[in-house]
C-alpha positions as CSV (number, residue, x, y, z in Angstrom):
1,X,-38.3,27.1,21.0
2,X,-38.3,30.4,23.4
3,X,-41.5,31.6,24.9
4,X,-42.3,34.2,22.5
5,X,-42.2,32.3,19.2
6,X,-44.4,29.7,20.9
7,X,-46.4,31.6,21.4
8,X,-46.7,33.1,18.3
9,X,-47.0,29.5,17.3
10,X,-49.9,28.7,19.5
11,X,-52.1,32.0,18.3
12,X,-51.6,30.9,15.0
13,X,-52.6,28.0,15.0
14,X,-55.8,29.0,17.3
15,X,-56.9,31.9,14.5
16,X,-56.3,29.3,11.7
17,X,-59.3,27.0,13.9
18,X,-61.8,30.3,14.9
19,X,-61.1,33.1,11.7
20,X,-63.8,31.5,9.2
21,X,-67.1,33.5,10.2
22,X,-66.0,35.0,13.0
23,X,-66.8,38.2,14.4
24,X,-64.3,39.2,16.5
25,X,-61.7,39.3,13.9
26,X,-60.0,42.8,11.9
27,X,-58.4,41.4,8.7
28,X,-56.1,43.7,7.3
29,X,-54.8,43.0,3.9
30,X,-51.8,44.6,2.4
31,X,-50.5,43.8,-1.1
32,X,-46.1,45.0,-0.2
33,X,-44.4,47.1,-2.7
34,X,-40.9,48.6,-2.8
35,X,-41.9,52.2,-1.4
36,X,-45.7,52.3,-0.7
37,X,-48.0,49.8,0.7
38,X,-51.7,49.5,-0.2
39,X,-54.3,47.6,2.5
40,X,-57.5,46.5,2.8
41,X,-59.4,46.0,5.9
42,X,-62.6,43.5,5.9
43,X,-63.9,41.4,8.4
44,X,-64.1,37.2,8.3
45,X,-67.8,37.5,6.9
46,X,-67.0,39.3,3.9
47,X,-67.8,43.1,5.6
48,X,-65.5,45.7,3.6
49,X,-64.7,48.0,6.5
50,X,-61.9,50.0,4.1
51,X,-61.3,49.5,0.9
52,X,-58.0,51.6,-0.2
53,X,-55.2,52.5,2.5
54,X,-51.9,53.6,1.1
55,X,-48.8,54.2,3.4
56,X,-45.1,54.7,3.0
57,X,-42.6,52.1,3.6
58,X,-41.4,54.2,6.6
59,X,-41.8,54.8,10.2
60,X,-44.1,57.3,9.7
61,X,-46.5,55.1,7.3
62,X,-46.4,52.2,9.8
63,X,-47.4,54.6,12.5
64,X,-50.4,55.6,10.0
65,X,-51.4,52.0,9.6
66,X,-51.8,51.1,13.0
67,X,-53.4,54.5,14.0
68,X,-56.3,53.8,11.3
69,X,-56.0,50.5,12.7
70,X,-57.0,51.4,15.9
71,X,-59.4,53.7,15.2
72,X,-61.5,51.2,13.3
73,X,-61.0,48.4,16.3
74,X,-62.6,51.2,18.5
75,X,-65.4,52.0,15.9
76,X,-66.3,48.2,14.9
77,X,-65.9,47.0,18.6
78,X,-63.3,44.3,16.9
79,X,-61.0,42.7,19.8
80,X,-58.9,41.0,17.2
81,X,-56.7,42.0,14.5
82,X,-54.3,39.9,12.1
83,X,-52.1,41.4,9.0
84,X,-52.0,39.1,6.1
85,X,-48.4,40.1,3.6
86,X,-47.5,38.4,0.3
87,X,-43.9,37.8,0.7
88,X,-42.6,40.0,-2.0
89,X,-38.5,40.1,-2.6
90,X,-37.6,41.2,1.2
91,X,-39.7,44.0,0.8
92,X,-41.9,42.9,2.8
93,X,-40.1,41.7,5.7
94,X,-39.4,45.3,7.3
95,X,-42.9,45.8,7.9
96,X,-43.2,42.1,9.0
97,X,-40.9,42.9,11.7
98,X,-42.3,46.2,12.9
99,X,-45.6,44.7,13.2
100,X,-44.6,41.3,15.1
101,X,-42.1,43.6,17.9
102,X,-45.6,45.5,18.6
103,X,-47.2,42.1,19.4
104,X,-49.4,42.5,16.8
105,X,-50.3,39.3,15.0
106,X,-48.9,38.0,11.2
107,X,-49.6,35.9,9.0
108,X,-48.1,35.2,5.4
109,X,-50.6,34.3,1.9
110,X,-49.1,32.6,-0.6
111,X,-48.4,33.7,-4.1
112,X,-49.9,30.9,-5.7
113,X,-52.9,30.9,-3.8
114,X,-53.3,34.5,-4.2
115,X,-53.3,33.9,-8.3
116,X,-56.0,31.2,-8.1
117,X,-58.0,33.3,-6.0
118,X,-57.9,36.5,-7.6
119,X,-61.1,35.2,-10.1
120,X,-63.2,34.4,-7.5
121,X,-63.3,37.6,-6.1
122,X,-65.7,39.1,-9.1
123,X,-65.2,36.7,-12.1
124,X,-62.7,38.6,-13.7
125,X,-58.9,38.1,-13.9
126,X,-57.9,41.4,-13.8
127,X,-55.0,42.8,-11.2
128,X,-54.3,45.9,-9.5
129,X,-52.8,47.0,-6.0
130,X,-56.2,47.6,-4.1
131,X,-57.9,44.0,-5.6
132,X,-54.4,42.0,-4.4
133,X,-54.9,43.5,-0.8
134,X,-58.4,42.5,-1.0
135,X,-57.6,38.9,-2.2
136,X,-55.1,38.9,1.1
137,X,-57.8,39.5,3.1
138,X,-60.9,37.2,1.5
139,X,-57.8,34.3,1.8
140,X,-57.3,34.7,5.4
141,X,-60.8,34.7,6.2
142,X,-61.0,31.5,4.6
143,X,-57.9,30.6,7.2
144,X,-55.9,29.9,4.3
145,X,-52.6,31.6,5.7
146,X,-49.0,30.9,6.4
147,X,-47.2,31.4,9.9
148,X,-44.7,34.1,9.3
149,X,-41.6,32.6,10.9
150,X,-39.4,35.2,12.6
151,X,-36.5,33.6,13.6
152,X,-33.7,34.2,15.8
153,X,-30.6,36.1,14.7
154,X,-27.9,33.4,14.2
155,X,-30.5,31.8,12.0
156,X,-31.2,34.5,10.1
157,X,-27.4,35.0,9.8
158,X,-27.0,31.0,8.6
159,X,-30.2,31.7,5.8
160,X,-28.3,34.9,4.7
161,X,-24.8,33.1,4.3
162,X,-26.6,29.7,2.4
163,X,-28.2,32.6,0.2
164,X,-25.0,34.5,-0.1
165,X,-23.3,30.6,-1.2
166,X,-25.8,29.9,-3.5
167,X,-25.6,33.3,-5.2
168,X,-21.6,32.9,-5.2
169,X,-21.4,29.2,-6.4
170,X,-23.9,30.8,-9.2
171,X,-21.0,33.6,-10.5
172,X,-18.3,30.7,-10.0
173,X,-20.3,28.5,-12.6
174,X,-20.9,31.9,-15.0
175,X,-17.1,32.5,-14.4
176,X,-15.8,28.8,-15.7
177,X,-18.4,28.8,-18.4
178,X,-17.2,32.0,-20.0
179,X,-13.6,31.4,-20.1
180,X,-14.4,27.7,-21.4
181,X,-17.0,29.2,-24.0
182,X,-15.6,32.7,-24.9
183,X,-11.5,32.2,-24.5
184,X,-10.7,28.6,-25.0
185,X,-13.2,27.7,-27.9
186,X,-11.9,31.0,-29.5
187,X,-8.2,30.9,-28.8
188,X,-6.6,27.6,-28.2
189,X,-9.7,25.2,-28.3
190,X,-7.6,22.4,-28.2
191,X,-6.7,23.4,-24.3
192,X,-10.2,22.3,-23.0
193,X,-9.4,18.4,-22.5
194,X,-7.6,19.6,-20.0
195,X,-10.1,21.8,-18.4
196,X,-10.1,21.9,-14.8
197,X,-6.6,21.2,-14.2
198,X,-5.4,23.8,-12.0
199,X,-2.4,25.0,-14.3
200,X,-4.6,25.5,-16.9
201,X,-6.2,28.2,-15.0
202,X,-2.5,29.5,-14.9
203,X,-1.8,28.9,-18.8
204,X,-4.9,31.0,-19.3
205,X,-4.5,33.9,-17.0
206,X,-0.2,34.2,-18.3
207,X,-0.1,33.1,-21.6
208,X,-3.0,31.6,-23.3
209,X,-1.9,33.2,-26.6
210,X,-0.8,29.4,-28.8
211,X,1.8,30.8,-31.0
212,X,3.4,32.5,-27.8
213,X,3.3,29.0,-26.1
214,X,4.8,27.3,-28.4
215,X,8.0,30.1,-28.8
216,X,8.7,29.1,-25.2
217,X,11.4,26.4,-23.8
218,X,9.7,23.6,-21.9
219,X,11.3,24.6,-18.9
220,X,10.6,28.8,-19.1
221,X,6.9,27.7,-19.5
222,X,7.3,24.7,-16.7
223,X,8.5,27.9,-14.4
224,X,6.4,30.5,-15.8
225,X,3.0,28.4,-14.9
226,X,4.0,25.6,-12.3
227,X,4.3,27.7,-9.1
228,X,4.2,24.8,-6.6
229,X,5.3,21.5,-6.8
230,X,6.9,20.3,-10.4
231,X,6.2,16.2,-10.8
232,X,6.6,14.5,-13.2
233,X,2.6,14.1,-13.9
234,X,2.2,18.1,-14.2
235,X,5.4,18.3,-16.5
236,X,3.9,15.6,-19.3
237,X,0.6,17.6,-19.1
238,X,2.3,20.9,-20.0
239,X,4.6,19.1,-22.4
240,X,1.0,18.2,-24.0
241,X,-0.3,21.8,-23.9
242,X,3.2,22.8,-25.9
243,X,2.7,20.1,-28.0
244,X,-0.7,20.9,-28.6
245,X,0.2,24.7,-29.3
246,X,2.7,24.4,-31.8
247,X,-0.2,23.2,-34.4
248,X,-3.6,25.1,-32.8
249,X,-6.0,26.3,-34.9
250,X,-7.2,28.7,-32.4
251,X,-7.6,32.8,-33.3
252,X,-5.0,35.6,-33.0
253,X,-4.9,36.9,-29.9
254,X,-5.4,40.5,-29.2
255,X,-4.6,42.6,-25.9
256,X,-8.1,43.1,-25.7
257,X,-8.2,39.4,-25.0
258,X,-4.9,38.9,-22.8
259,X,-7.0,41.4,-20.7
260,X,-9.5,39.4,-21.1
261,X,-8.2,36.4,-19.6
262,X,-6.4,37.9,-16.9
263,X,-9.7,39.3,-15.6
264,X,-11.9,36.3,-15.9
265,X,-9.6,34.2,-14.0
266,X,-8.8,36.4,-11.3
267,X,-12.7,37.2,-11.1
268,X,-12.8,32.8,-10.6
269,X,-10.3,32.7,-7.9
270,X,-11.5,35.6,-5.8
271,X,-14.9,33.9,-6.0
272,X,-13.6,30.6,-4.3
273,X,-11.6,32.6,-1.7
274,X,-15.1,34.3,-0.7
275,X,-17.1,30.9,-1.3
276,X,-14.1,29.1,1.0
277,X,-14.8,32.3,3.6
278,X,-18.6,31.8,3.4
279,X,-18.4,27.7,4.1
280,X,-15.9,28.7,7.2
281,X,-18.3,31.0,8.6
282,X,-21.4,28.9,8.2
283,X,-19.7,26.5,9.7
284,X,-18.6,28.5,12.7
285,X,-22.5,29.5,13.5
286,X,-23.2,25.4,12.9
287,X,-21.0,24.3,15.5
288,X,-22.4,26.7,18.2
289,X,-25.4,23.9,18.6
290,X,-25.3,20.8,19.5
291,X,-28.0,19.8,16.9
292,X,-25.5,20.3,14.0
293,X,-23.0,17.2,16.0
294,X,-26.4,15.1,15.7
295,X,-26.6,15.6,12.2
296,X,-23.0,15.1,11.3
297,X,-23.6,11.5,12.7
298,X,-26.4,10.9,9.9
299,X,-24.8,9.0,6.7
300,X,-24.8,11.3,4.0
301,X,-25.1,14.4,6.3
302,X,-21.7,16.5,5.7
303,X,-21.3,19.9,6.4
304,X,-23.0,21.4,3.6
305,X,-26.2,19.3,3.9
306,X,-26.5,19.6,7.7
307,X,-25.8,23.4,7.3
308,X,-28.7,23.5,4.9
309,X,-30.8,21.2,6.7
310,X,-30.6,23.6,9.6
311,X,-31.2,26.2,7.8
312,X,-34.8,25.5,6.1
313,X,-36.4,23.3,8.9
314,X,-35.3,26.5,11.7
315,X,-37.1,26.0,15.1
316,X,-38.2,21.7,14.6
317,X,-40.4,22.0,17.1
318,X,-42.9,24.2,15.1
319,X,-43.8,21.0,13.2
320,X,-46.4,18.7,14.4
321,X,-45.6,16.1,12.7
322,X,-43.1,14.7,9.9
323,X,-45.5,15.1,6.9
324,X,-45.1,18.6,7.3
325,X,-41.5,18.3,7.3
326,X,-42.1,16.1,4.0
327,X,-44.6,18.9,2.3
328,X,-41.6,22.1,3.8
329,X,-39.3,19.7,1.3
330,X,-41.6,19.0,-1.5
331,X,-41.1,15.5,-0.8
332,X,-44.6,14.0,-0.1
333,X,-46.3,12.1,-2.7
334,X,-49.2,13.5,-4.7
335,X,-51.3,11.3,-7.9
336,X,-54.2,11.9,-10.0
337,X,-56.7,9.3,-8.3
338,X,-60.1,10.9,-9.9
339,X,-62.3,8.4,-11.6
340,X,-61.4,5.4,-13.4
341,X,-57.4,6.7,-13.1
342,X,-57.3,5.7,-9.6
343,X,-56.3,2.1,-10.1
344,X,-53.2,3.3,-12.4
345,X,-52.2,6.3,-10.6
346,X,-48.6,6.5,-9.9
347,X,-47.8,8.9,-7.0
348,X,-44.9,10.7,-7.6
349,X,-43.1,13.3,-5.6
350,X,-45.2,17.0,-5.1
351,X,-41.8,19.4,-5.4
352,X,-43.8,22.4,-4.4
353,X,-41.0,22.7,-1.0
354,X,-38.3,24.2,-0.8
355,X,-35.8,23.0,-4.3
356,X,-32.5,24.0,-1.7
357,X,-33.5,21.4,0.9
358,X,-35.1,18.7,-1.2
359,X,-31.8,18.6,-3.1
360,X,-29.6,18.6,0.2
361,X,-32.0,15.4,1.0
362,X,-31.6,13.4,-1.9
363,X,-27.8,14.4,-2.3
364,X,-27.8,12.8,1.4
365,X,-29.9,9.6,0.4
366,X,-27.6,8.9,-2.5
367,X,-24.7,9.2,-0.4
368,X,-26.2,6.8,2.4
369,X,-27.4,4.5,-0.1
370,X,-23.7,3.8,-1.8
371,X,-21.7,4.0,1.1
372,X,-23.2,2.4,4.0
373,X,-24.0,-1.3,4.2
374,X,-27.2,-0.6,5.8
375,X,-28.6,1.9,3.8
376,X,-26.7,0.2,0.5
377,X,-28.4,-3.1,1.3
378,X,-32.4,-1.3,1.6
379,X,-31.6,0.4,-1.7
380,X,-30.8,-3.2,-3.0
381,X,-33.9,-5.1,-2.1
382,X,-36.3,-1.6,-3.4
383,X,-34.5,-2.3,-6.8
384,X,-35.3,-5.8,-6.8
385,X,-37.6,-6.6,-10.1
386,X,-37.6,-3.1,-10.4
387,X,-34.2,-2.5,-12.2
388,X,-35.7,-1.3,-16.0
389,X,-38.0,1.3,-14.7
390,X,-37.9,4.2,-16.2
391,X,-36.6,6.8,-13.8
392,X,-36.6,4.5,-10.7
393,X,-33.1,5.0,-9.4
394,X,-34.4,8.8,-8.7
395,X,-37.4,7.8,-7.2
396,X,-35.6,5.3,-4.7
397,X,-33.5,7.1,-3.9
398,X,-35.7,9.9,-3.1
């Protein structure tokens, strides 16, 4: 951790211990849009100070902000200010920025407890831009806030890329299910046993048409579709795909479907070149630190899960402990222990962490647990007795 972010840290964590009641504090709420901001200034004891500021989501409107900010720090005799944001999209991280390089103190208020809140403030559900800004501010007076975590660049770079991954691995999946579900089922449905095969991909983007198939020589459409090695394994496959073409029931094909085809699988390749590209450069900015060689050594922890590993926990040593590691994850048990449940209450993961890196966990416990004696032989003795539980190979392994 460099000096600045800890001491970032260290204010935080000092407001979250003096805001409730205090006097010394300006609370500005600001409900973050796409082009203007609206904020709401108050004090820790409930004093509104402003109720309505709207600025632009420019230079010039951040310069407004902190000029009215100032003004009323002069007027109110308030020595302390803090800026409470909503994270919104990345709309609000611009202003997040602007605010933390003029040493100026942020804090983040989650959605969920903003929603809870917001009928406390009058009784009343209702929801507008001035009344969200306002439910910013009554939450951080309470000190229940978030440390906004600005992290350094080649982290923000390695968040970006797992984002970018995610996103990509998302179109491959839409890719594969709509040549599966739109071409194969339509036009040669008997072809999808032998999905995933990687000359299937080749039968479909050349000649996916049956009754063209089956006009073709064994070795013309051996040629045509096997572009690298011919063995004798790939040769009985496509003999099977002739075979299986000369009596398809699939539809007549028109160009608007050879077009089709063509696209689709091109579209699926060119996403795993650019997934392949994204895994080599996340794994370029891994192996700058040596923390990434320390998790490599972890059974279950491969590239992908250290890379994501990295990537939500950030800077460790912002955590105090490792039950806030646990809560980051959405790992750490919760149960319904009111009243006469408590003797019965099964505690069962919370899952209100991250999804990206609780999954990365597990996909590393499972892992350990089937392919390392020492971890394989703890995951033996929990199942002991155990074995007809409903759902208890999850929750071991977890």
């Amino acid at each position: 951790m460099n000096e600045e972010d800890g001491i970032r840290l260290r204010e935080f964590r000092q407001l979250k211990k003096e805001i409730r009641g205090s006097g010394e504090y300006l609370i500005v709420g600001i409900d973050v849009a796409k082009e203007k901001h609206h904020a709401f200034f108050g004090t820790a004891t409930g004093k509104t100070l402003l109720k309505r500021l709207i600025f632009d989501n420019t230079l010039e409107g951040f310069r407004k902000l902190l000029d009215q900010v100032q003004a009323i720090q002069e007027t109110r005799s308030l020595s302390k200010v803090v800026f409470g944001l909503e994270p919104t999209a990345n709309y609000h991280k611009p202003l997040g920025e602007h605010l933390i390089k003029c040493a100026l103190m942020v804090v983040l208020v989650s959605g969920v407890a903003i929603k809870r809140n917001r009928e406390l403030l009058d009784g009343r559900w209702d929801k507008n831009d001035d009344k969200d800004a306002a439910n910013i501010a009554d939450l951080i007076s309470q000190g229940k806030c978030l440390f906004y975590e600005y992290p350094r660049m080649w982290l923000r770079d390695l968040r970006s890329l797992l984002s970018l991954k995610r996103k990509l691995k998302k179109q491959e999946h839409s890719y594969r299910v709509r040549i599966r579900n739109q071409l194969l089922a339509q036009y040669f449905p008997e072809l999808d046993r032998y999905s995933g095969r990687p000359e299937v991909e080749s039968v479909i983007r050349w000649c996916l048409d049956p009754s063209r198939i089956a006009g073709l020589e064994n070795d013309q459409f051996m040629n045509q579709i096997a572009l690298g090695r011919k063995t004798q394994a790939l040769h009985r496959r496509l003999q099977a795909i002739q075979d299986l073409a000369v009596e398809s029931i699939g539809c007549e094909m028109g160009e608007g479907a050879v077009f089709e085809a063509q696209i689709l699988v091109d579209g699926l390749r060119y996403i795993r070149k650019a997934i392949q590209s994204t895994d080599d450069r996340i794994e370029e900015i891994c192996r700058q630190f040596p923390e990434y060689g320390y998790l490599l050594t972890i059974p279950g922890f491969g590239p992908d899960v250290s890379a994501k590993v990295m990537g939500a926990l950030g800077n460790p040593f912002r955590f105090q402990n490792r039950r806030q590691v646990l809560k980051l994850a959405g790992l750490d048990l919760s149960a319904d222990r009111s009243g006469k449940t408590s003797d019965s209450a099964i505690p069962v993961i919370s899952k209100k962490g991250k999804a990206g890196l609780r999954y990365a966990l597990y996909q590393a416990a499972f892992i350990a647990s089937t392919r390392n004696k020492e971890f394989s032989r703890y995951y033996s003795q929990q199942m002991v007795g155990r074995e007809k539980e409903k759902g208890i190979n999850t929750q071991t392994v977890g």
